[in-house]
C-alpha positions as CSV (number, residue, x, y, z in Angstrom):
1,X,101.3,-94.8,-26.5
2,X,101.1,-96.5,-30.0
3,X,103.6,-98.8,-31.1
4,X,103.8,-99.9,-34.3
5,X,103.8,-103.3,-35.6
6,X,105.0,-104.6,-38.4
7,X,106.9,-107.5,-40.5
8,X,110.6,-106.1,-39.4
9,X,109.0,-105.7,-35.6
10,X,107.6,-109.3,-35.6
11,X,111.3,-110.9,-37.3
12,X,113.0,-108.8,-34.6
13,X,110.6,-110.4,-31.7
14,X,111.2,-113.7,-32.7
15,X,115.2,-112.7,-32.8
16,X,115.0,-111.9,-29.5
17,X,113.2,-115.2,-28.8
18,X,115.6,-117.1,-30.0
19,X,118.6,-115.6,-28.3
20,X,119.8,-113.8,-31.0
21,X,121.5,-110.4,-30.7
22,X,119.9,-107.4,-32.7
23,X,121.9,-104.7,-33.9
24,X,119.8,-102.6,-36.1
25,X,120.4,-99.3,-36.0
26,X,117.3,-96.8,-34.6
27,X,115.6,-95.0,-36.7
28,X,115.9,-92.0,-34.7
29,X,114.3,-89.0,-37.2
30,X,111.4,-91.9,-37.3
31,X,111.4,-92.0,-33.4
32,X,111.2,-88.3,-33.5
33,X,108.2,-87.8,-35.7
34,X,106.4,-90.4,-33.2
35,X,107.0,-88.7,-30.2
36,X,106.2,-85.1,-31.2
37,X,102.9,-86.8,-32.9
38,X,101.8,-88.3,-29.9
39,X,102.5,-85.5,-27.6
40,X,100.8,-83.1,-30.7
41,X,97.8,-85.8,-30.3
42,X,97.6,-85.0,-25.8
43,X,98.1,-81.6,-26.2
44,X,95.0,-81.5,-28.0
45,X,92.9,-83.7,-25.8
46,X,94.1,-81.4,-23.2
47,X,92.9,-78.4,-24.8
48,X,89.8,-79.9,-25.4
49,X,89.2,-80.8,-22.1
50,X,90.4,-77.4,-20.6
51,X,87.6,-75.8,-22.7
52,X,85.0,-77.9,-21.4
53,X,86.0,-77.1,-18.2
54,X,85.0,-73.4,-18.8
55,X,81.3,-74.5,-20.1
56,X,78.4,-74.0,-17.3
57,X,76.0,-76.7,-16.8
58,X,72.6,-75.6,-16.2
């Protein structure tokens, strides 16, 4: 799984670090577009790999 990193993520680690509570909202139409892309990105490796399967080595 990717996860991205980034200025906001880094400001929020060291937040966390520090004892801090974070409240940010979740970008959840964000979080959305991430999962279906990485379950868009398996399917395909999948799919892949399932037509290999059908290949005959000589």
């Amino acid at each position: 799984m990717t996860f991205w990193r980034g200025p906001s993520s880094n400001r929020r680690s060291r937040q966390i670090a520090a004892g801090k509570r974070v409240n940010e909202a979740l970008n959840w139409p964000n979080i959305a577009e991430e999962i279906e892309s990485v379950a868009r990105s398996e399917l395909d490796a999948v799919q892949s790999l399932d037509g290999l399967s059908s290949v005959e080595w000589v």
